[in-house]
C-alpha positions as a printed NumPy array, in Angstrom:
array([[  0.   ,   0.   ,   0.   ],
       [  1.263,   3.161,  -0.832],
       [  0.675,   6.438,   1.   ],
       [ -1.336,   9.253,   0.04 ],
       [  0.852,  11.551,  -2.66 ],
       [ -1.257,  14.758,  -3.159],
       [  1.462,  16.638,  -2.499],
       [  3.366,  15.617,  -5.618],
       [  0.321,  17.14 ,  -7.604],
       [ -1.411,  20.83 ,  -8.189],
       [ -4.438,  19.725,  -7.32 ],
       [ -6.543,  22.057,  -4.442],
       [ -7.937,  20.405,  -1.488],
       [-11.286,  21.647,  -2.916],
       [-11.265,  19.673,  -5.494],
       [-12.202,  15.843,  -6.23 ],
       [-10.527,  14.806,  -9.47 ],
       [-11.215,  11.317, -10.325],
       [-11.053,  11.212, -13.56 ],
       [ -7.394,   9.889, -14.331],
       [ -8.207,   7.497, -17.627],
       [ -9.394,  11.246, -19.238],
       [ -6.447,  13.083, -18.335],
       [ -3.994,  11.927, -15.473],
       [ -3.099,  15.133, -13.469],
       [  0.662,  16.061, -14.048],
       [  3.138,  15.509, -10.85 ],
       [  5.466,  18.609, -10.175],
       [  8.286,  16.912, -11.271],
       [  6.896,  15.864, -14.787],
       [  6.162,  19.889, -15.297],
       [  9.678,  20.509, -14.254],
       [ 11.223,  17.887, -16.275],
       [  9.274,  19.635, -18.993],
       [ 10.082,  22.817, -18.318],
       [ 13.926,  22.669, -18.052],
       [ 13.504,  20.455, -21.727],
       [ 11.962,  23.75 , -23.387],
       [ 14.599,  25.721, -21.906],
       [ 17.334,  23.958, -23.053],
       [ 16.108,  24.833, -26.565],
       [ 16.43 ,  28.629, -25.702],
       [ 20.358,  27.594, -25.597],
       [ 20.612,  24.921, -28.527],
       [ 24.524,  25.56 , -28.672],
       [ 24.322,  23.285, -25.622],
       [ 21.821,  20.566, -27.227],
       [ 25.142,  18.109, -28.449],
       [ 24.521,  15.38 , -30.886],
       [ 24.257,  12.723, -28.603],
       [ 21.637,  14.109, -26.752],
       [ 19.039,  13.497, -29.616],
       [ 19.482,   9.546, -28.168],
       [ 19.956,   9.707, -24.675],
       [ 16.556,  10.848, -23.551],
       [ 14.35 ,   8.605, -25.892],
       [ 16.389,   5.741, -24.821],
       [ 16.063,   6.515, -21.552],
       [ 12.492,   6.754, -22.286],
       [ 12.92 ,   3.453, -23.672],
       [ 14.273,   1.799, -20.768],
       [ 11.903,   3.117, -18.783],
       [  8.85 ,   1.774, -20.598],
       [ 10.78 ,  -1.504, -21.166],
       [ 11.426,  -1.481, -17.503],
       [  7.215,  -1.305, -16.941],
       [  6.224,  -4.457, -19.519],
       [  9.26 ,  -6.44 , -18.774],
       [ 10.57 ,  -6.033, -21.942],
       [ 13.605,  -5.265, -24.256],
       [ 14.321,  -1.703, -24.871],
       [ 15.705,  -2.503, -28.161],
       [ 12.028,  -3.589, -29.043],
       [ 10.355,  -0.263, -27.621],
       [  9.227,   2.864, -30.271],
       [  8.597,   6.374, -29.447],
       [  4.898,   7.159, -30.81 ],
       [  2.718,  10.04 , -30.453],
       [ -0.107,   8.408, -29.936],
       [ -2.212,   4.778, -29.596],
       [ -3.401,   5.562, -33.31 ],
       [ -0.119,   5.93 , -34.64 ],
       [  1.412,   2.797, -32.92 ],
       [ -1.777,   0.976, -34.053],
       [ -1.555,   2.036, -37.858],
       [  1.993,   0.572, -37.834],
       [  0.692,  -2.651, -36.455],
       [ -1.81 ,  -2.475, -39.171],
       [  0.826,  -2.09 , -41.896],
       [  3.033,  -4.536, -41.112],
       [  0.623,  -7.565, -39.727],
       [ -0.541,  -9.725, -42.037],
       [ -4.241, -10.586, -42.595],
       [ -5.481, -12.474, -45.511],
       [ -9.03 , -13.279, -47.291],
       [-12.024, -15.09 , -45.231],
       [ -9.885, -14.77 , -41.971],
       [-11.376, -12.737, -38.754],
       [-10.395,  -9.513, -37.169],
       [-11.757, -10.004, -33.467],
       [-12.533,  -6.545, -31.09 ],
       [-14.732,  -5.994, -28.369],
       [-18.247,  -4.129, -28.407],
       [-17.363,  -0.115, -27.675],
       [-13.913,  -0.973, -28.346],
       [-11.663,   2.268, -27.933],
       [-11.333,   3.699, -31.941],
       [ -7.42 ,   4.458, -32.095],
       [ -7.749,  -0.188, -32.197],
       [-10.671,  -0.205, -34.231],
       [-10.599,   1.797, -37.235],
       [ -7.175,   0.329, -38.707],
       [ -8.28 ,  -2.76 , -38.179],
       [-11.802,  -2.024, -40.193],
       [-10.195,  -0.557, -42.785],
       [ -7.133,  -3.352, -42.699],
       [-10.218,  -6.263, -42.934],
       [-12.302,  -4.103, -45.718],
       [ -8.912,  -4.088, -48.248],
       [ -8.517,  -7.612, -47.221],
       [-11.412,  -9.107, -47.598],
       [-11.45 , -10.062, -43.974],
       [-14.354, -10.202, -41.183],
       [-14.579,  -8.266, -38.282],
       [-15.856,  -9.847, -35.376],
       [-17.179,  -7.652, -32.54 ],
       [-17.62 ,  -9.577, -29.531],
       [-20.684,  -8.17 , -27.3  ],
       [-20.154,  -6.516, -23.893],
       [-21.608,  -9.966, -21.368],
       [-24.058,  -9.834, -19.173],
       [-21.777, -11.106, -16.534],
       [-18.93 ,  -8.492, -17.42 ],
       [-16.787, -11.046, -18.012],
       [-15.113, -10.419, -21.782],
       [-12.863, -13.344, -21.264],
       [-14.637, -16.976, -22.201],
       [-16.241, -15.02 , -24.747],
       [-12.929, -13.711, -26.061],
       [-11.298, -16.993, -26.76 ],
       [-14.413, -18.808, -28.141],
       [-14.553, -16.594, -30.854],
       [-10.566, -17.306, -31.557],
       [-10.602, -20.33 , -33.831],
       [ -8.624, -21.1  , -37.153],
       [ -9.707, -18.403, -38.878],
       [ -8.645, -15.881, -36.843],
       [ -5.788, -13.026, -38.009],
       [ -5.697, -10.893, -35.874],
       [ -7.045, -10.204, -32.346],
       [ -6.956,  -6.313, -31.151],
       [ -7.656,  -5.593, -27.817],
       [ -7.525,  -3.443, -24.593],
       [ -6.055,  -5.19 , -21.114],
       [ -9.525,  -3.244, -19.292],
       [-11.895,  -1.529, -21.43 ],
       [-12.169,   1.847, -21.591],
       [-15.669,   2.633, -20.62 ],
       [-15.336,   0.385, -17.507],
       [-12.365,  -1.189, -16.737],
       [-13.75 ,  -4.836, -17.169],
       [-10.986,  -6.997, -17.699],
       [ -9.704,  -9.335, -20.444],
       [ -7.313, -12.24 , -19.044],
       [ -4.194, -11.066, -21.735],
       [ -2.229, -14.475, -20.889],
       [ -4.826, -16.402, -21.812],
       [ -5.987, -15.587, -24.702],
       [ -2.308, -14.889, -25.641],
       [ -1.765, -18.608, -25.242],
       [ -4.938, -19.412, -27.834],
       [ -4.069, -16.516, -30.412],
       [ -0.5  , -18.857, -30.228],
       [ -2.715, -21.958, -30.759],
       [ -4.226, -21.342, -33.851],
       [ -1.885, -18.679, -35.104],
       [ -3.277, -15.585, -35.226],
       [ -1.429, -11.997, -34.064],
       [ -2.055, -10.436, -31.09 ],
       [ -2.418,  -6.695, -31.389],
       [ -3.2  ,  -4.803, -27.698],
       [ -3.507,  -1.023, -26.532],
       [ -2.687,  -0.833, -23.147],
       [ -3.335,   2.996, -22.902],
       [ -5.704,   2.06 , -19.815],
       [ -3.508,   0.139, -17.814],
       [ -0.258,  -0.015, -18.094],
       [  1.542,   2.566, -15.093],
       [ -1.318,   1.398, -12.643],
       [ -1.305,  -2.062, -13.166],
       [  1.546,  -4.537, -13.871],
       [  1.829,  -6.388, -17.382],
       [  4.447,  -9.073, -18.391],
       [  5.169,  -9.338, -22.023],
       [  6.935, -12.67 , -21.239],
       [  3.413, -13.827, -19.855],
       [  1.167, -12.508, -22.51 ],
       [  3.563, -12.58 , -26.085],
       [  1.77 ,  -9.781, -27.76 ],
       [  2.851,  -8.943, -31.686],
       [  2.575,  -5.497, -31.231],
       [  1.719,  -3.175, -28.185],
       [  0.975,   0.408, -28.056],
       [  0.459,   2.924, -25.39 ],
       [ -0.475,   6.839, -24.516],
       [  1.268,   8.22 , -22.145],
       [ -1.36 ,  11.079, -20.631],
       [ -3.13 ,   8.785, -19.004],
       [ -1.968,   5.926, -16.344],
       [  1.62 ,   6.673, -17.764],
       [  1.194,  10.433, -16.107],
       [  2.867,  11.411, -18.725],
       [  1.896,  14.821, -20.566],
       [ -0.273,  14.262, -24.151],
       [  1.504,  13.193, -27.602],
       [  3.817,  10.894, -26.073],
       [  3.56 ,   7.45 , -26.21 ],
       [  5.422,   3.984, -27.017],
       [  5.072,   0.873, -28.881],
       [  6.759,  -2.551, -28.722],
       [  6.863,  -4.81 , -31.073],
       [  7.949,  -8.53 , -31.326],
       [ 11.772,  -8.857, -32.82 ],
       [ 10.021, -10.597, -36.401],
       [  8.406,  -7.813, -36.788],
       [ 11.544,  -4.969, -36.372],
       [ 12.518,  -4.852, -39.881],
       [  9.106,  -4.227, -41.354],
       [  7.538,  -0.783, -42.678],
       [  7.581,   2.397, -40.374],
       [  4.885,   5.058, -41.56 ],
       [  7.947,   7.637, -41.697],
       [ 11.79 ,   7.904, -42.45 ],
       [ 12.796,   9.934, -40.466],
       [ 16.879,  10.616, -40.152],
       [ 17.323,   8.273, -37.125],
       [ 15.97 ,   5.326, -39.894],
       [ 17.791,   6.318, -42.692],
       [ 20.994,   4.195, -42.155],
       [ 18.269,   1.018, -42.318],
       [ 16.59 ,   2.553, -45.532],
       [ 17.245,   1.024, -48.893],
       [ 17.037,   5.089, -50.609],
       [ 19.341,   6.269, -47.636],
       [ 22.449,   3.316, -48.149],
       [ 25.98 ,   4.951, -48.295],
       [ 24.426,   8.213, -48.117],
       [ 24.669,   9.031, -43.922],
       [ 27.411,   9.935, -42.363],
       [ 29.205,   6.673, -40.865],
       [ 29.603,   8.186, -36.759],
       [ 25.985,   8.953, -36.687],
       [ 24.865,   6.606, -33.789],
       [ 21.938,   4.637, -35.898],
       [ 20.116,   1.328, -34.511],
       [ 18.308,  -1.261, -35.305],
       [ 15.727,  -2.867, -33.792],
       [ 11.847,  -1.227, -33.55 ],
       [ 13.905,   2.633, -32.74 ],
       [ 13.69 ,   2.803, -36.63 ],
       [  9.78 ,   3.109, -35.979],
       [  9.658,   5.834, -33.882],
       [  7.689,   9.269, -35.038],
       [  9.959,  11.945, -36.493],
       [ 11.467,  14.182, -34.466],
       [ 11.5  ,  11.121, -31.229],
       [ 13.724,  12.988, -29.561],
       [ 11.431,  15.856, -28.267],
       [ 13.394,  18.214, -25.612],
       [ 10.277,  18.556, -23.903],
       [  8.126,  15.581, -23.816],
       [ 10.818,  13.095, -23.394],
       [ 11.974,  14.083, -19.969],
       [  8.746,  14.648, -18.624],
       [  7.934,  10.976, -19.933],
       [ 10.969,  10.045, -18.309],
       [ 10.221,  11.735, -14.947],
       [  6.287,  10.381, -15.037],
       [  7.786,   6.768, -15.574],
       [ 10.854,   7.062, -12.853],
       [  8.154,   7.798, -10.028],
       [  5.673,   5.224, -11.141],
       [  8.583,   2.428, -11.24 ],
       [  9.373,   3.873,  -7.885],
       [  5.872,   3.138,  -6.83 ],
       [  6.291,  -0.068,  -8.711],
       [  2.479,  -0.865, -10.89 ],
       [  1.626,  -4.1  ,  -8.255],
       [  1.487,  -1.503,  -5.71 ],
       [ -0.4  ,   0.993,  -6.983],
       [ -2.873,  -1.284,  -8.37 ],
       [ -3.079,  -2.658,  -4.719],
       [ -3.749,   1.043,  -2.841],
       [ -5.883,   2.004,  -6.15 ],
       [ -8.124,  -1.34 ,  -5.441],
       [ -8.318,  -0.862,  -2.121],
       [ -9.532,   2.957,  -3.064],
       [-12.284,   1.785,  -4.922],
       [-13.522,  -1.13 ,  -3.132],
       [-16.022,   1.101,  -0.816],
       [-17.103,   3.06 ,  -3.601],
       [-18.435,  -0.32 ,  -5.999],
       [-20.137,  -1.681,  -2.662],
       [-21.895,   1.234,  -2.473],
       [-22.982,   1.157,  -5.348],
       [-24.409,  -1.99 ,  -5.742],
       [-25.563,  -1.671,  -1.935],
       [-27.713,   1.376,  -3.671],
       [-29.291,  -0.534,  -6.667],
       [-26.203,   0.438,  -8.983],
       [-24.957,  -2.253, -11.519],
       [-20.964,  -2.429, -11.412],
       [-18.558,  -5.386, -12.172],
       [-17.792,  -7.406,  -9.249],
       [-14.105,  -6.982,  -8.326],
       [-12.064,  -9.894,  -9.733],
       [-13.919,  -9.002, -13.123],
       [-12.55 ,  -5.23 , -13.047],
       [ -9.362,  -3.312, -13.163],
       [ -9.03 ,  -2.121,  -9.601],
       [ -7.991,   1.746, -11.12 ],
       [-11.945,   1.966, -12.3  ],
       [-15.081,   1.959, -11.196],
       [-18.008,   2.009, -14.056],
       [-21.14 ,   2.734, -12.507],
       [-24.169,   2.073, -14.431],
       [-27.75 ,   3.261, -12.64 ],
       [-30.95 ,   0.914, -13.983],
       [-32.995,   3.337, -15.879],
       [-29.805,   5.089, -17.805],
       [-27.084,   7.604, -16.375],
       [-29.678,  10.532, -15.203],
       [-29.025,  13.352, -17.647],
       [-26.318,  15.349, -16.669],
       [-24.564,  13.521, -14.229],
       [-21.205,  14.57 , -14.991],
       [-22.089,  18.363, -15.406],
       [-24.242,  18.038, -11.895],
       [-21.17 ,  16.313, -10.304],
       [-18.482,  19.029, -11.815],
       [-20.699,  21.406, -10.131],
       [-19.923,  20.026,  -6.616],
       [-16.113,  20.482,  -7.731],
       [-16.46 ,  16.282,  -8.427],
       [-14.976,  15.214, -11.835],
       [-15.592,  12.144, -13.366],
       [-16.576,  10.782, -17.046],
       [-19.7  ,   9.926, -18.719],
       [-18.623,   6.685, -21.125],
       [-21.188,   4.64 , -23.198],
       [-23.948,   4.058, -20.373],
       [-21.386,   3.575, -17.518],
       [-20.201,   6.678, -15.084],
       [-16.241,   6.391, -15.091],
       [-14.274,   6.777, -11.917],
       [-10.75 ,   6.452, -12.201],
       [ -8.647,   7.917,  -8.901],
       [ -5.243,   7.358,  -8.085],
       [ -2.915,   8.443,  -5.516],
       [ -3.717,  11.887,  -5.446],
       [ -7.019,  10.837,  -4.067],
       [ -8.135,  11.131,  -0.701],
       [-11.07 ,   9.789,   1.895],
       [-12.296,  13.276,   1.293],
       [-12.956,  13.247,  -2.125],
       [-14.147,   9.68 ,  -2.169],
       [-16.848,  10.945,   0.395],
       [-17.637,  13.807,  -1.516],
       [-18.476,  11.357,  -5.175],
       [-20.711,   9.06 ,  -2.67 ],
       [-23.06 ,  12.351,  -1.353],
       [-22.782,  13.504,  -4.808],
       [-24.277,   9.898,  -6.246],
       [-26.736,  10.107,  -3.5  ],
       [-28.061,  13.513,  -4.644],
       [-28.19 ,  11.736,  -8.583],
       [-30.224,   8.823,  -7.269],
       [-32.754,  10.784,  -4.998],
       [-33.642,  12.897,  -8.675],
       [-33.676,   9.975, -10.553],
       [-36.131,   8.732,  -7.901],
       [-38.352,  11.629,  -7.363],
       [-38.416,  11.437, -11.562],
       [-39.875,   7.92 , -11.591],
       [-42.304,   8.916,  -8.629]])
């Protein structure tokens, strides 16, 4: 269990943000790390050549350090989208085989894959959100020998239910088909093993569970896939390029490996070291352990909810960062807006109220969301009356 770390954040006592798998607030280091980063480039005689590496690999390590995974295998992406339209272009898919995503999937893994299966002549399978909440048995029935590709979340988004990665690792394996995740929503607050789970490729955001600030992300990629097409060339490539041979300077410090994938321009002064700085405290914190205080956090606030008539995923079904809330006659209209007025903030996603806290969050504010739902439910009541 980890103690309370509001102080590490600008957040006001008055205020109840749990809303972290919107926007995670930023820590005062990660706006420092920042900060110094754009000053450097007011001084770019002191920016050497080396320094256009050291950062993104750090970056690298760091993110490598948080899937248990090589470095060497890790990109620097702006964005889910961008990791997942590289994925795209380099899996294979062929005629009369399956493209398999949830219901309400998030669309940065969705629309490649649509368009991937309509050029193809492949089928997408969407598998519906259970009754139960559990995605799982579901999930690997529909995986059979015509399967190409499987694209999924670790939790989904509007929720956090939970999809068990190793096992349906283990049957994509089975019957051969590529295993394509974005683990935006839970990677930094929960622990993930790429040993375990053998994804193809893997892609995440960074301003979310990463704490890291927006359009800054990563991608890793299994080694036979780390010679296959990047969406750019940028100079960092070029050495690997067939239009770039004998044409680059031979002490420039090019590598191999998925680096030749990253975005153009990877080596962001800013960004990087606030990525860095994000990813330094939460492997401080270690993701087992802030899973643990974060489950702990929302424990009281799902048994209240079902104590109160409230549908949400029992506990060994959900990721224990989220709590989706889903009231039996529909979300009363304006829930979120009526919340935000009592200086709560949470998200409104599909038919499911999102709460997402992390350590930042106190008793306080977790009181203040309960008297807040108990103001929703006596209007929804007096409505039905």
């Amino acid at each position: 269990m980890i103690d309370n770390q509001r102080a590490l954040f600008d957040i006001p006592d008055d205020i109840a943000y749990l809303n972290c798998a919107y926007l995670s607030p930023l820590m005062h280091s990660v706006v420092e790390a920042g900060r110094r980063g754009l000053e450097r480039k007011a001084r770019p005689w002191e920016i050497g050549g080396d320094d256009f590496w050291r950062e993104s690999n750090r970056a690298r390590a760091l993110f490598a350090g948080l899937i248990n995974a090589d470095a060497e295998g890790v990109a620097l992406v702006p964005s889910a989208s961008y990791g997942m339209a590289t994925a795209a272009r380099n899996l294979p898919l062929e005629a009369g085989q399956t493209v398999i995503l949830l219901e309400e999937q998030f669309p940065s893994n969705v629309v490649h894959w649509v368009e991937l299966a309509e050029e193809k002549g492949a089928e997408v399978i969407r598998i519906a959100r259970p009754a139960d909440s559990d995605w799982t048995p579901r999930i690997l029935e529909a995986i059979d020998a015509r399967s190409g590709i499987v694209a999924l979340p670790n939790c989904h988004w509007t929720d956090g239910t939970l999809v068990d990665l190793v096992a349906v690792g283990a049957r994509c394996r089975e019957v051969g088909a590529a295993l394509a995740l974005d683990i935006t929503q839970s990677i930094g607050a929960m622990g993930f093993d790429v040993a375990e789970v053998q994804p193809d490729f893997l892609v995440a955001a960074g301003y979310k569970w990463l704490m890291a600030p927006y359009s800054i992300g990563f991608m890793w990629m299994a080694p036979r896939y780390r010679e296959g097409k990047a969406l750019e060339v940028g100079f960092i490539a070029r050495a690997t390029h067939p239009l770039f041979k004998n044409q680059v300077a031979r002490d420039m410090p090019f590598t191999l490996g998925a680096h030749r994938f990253d975005v153009g321009e990877a080596a962001n002064f800013t960004l990087v070291p606030a990525a860095c700085a994000a990813m330094e405290q939460l492997t401080a914190w270690g993701p087992a352990a802030i899973q643990e205080t974060l489950a702990t956090y929302t424990a009281p606030i799902a048994a209240w909810a079902r104590e109160h008539g409230l549908r949400v995923a029992e506990d060994h079904l959900r990721a224990g960062h989220f709590v989706g809330i889903r009231f039996p006659g529909g979300l009363p209209e304006g829930a979120v807006e009526k919340l935000e007025a009592r200086d709560v903030y949470v998200s409104k996603r599909g038919d499911s109220l999102r709460v997402t806290p992390h350590l930042h969050n106190t008793e306080v504010d977790r009181d203040r969301l309960l008297d807040g739902l108990v103001h929703l439910l006596e209007e929804s009541k007096r409505k039905v009356a």
